[in-house]
N, C-alpha and C positions, 0 to 999 in steps of 0.2 A: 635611437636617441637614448631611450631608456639604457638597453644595455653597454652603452658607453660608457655612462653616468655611472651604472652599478660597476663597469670593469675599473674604471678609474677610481671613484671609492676604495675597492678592494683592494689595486692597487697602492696607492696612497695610506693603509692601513697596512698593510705587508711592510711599505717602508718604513712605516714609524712602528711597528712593532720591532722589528729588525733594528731598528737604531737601540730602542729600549731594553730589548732583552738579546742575551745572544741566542744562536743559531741552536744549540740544544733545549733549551728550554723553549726555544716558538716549536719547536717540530714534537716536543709534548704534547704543547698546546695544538696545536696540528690535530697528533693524535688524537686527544681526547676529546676536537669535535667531531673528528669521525666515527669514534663511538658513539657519541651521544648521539648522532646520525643515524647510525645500525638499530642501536637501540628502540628510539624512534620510530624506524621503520617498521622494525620486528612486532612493535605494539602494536601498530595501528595494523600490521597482517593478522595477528591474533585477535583483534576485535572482528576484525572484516569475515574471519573463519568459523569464529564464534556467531556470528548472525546468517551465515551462510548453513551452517548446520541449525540453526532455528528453524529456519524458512523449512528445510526439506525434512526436518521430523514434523513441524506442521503439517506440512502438505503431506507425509504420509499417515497422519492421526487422522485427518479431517476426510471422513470418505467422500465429500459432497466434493470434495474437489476430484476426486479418479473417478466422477462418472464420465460415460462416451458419450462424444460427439452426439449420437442417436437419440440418447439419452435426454439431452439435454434440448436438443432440437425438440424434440415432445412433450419437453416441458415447455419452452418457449409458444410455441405453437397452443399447446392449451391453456394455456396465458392468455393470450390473444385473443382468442376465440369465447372468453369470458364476457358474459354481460350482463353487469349489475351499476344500480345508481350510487344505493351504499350499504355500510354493513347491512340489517333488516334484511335488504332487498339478497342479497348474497347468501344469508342463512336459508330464505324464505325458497328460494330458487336452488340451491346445490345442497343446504344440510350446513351441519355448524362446521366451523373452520377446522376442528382435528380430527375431525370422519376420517373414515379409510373410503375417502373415493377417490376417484380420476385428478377430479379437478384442488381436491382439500392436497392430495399427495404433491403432484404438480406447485403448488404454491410452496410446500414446506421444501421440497428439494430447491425452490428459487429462492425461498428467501434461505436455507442452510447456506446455501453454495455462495451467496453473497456475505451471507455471514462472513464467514473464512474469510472471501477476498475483504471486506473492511477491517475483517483485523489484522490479515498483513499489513493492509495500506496505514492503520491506526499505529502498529508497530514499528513504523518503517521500514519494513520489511520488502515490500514490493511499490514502485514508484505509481504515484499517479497520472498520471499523465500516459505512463504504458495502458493503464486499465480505462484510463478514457478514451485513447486511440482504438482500444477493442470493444469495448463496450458500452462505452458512453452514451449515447440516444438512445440505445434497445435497453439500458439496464434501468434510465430513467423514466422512459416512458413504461416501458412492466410495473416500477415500482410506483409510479401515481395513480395507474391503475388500481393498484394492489394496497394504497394506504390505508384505505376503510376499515379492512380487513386487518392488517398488520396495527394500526392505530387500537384497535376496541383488543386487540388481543398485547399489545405492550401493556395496555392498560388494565385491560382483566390480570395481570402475571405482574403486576406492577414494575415494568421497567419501564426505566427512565431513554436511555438513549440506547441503541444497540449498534451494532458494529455497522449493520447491512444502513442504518440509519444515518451513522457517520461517512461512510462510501456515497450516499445519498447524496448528502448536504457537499460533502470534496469534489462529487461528479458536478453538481448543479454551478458549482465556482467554476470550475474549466469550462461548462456549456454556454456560461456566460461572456468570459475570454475567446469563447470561440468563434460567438457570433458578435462579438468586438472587432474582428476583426475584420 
């Protein structure tokens, strides 16, 4: 029905421009909304190309994002295997948050590696929704684990909101959409 409606419009404007002007002068006009068409196009491929080259020198600056599978599996894992009530209880039990151990490295490569992905996602660079179908309940639960820790040190470094923070609060909207449903 729609496109009846738009062919008949179109039609019925082809007519009356045809009555109004003649035939060299509409096939100008013609022409130059086909350029402005190309035109058009051409922009919005050059913006598209332009963010597409963001994304991949990001991702090649940011090394948290080329660690392997393995890598990352052993971070997750020692994540996990954490147990503490709250910050205090975390220093008291592993040492302060930016030791060189096991468990302080583990945290800093999860929270780096989130880093990166919040600020594509902040960017608009990488869709949400992809990063909640992947990540979504493993990356919230690690991070509620992990706020104590991440809280008293945004605070000691006085930031206000961090990327990994924003990823946070974008996940927590879709987990709620999710179980809406």
């Amino acid at each position: 029905m729609g496109c009846l409606i738009f062919y008949t419009w179109c039609t019925h404007l082809i007519v009356l421009v045809s009555k109004v002007v003649d035939a060299q002068t509409f096939s100008i006009i013609l022409a130059s909304a086909g350029v402005l068409a190309a035109a058009t196009y051409y922009i919005l491929q050059i913006r598209h190309q332009t963010r597409m080259r963001q994304t991949d020198l990001f991702v090649r600056l940011a090394p948290w994002l080329n660690i392997s599978s393995t890598e990352m599996q052993q971070t997750l894992v020692r994540i996990m295997n954490l147990e503490f009530k709250d910050y205090d209880d975390f220093v008291k039990k592993y040492g302060p948050p930016m030791a060189e151990k096991p468990e302080q490295m583990a945290i800093v490569t999860f929270g780096n590696y989130f880093e990166a992905i919040g600020s594509l996602m902040r960017r608009k660079l990488l869709d949400p929704n992809l990063v909640w179908d992947y990540w979504g309940e493993t990356f919230i639960t690690l991070y509620e684990k992990l706020k104590p820790v991440f809280r008293h040190y945004f605070k000691e470094e006085g930031l206000e909101e961090s990327a990994g923070t924003y990823l946070y609060n974008e996940l927590k909207k879709r987990q709620g959409l999710a179980r809406a449903r």
